[in-house]
C-alpha positions as CSV (number, residue, x, y, z in Angstrom):
1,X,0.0,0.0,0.0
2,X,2.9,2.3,0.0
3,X,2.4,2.6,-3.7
4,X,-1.0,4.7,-2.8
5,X,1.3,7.5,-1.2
6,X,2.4,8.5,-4.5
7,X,-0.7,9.1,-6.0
8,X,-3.8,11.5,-5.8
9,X,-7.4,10.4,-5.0
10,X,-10.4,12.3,-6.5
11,X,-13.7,11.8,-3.9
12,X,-16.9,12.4,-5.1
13,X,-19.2,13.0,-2.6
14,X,-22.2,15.0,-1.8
15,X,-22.4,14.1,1.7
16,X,-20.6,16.6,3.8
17,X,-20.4,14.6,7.3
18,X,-19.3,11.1,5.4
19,X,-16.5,13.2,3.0
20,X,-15.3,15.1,5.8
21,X,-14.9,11.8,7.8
22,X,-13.8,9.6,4.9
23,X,-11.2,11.7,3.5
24,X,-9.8,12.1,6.7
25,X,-9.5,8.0,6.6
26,X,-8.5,8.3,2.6
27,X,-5.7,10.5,3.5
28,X,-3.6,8.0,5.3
29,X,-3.4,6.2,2.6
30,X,-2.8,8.9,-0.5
31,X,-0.6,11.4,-1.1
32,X,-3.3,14.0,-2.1
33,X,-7.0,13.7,-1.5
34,X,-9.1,16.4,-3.7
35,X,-12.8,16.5,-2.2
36,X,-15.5,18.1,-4.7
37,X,-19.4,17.5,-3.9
38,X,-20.7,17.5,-7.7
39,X,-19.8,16.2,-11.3
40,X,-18.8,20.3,-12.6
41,X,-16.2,20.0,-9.5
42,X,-15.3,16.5,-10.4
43,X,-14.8,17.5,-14.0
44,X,-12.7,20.6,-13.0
45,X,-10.4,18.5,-10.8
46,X,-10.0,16.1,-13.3
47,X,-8.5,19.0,-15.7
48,X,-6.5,20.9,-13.2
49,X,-5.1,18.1,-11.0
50,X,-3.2,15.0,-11.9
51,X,-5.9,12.2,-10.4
52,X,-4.7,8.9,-10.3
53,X,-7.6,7.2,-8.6
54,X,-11.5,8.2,-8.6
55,X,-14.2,7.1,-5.7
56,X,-17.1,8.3,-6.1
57,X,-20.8,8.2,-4.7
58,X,-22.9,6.1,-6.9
59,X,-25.6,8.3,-7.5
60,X,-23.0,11.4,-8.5
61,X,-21.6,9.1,-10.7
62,X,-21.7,10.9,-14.1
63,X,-17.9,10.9,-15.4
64,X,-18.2,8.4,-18.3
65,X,-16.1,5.4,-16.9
66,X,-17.0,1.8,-17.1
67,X,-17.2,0.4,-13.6
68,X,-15.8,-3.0,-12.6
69,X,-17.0,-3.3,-8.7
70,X,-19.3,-1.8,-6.7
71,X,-19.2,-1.9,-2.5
72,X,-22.7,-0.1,-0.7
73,X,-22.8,1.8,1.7
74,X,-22.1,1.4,4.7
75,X,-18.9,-0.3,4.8
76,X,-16.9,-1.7,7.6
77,X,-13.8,-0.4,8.1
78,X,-12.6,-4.1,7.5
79,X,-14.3,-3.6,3.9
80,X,-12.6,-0.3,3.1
81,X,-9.3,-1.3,3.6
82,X,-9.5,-4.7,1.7
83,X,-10.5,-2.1,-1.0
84,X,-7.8,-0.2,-0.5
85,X,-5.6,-2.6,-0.5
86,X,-6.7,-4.1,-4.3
87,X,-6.7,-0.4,-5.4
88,X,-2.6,-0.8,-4.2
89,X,-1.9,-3.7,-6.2
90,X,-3.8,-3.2,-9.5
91,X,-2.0,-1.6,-12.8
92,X,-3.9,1.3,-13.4
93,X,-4.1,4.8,-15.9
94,X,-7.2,5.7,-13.7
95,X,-9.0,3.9,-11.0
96,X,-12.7,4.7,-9.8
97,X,-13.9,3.4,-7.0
98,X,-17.9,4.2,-6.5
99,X,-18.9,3.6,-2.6
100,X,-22.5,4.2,-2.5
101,X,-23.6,2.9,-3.2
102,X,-20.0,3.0,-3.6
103,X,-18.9,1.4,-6.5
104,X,-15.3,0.8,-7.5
105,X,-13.8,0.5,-11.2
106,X,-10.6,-1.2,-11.4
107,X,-9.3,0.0,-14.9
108,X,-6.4,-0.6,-16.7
């Protein structure tokens, strides 16, 4: 997982209690977490910040990726880090990970 440290995380989500808590969690884990609440602030992120890995709340999920996996909501925090331990390990050009739901795509 020391791989993750390196890279930046894009979270999608319109829940401002559950971001604020989860990308506290998230940033143990990546070098750079970027929190935006809608698609337009996904979109911008997506052009002014190198993203390596998307999660994004199901129902916000507009940005036209194919997705792989998909975990609901609520996870354990058992759950969460098994998936951020496959996130570590998997070849990627751009992950998303949809918790929401929450789903996750695993592309390569």
């Amino acid at each position: 997982m020391d791989r993750l440290k390196k890279t930046n995380l894009l979270f999608l989500e319109d829940n401002e209690e559950f971001a604020k808590n989860t990308t506290e969690l998230l940033s143990m884990h990546f070098k750079k977490v970027y929190h935006v609440s809608s698609i337009k602030y996904a979109y911008a992120a997506i052009n002014d910040y190198k993203i390596d890995f998307i999660i994004a709340d199901i129902k916000l999920q507009a940005i036209p990726l194919h997705i792989e996996a998909y975990e609901s909501k609520p996870l354990s925090y058992e759950k969460f880090n098994n998936i951020i331990k496959t996130i570590s390990i998997v070849s990627h050009d751009m992950i998303q990970v949809n918790v929401g739901g929450i789903g996750y795509k695993l592309a390569s």
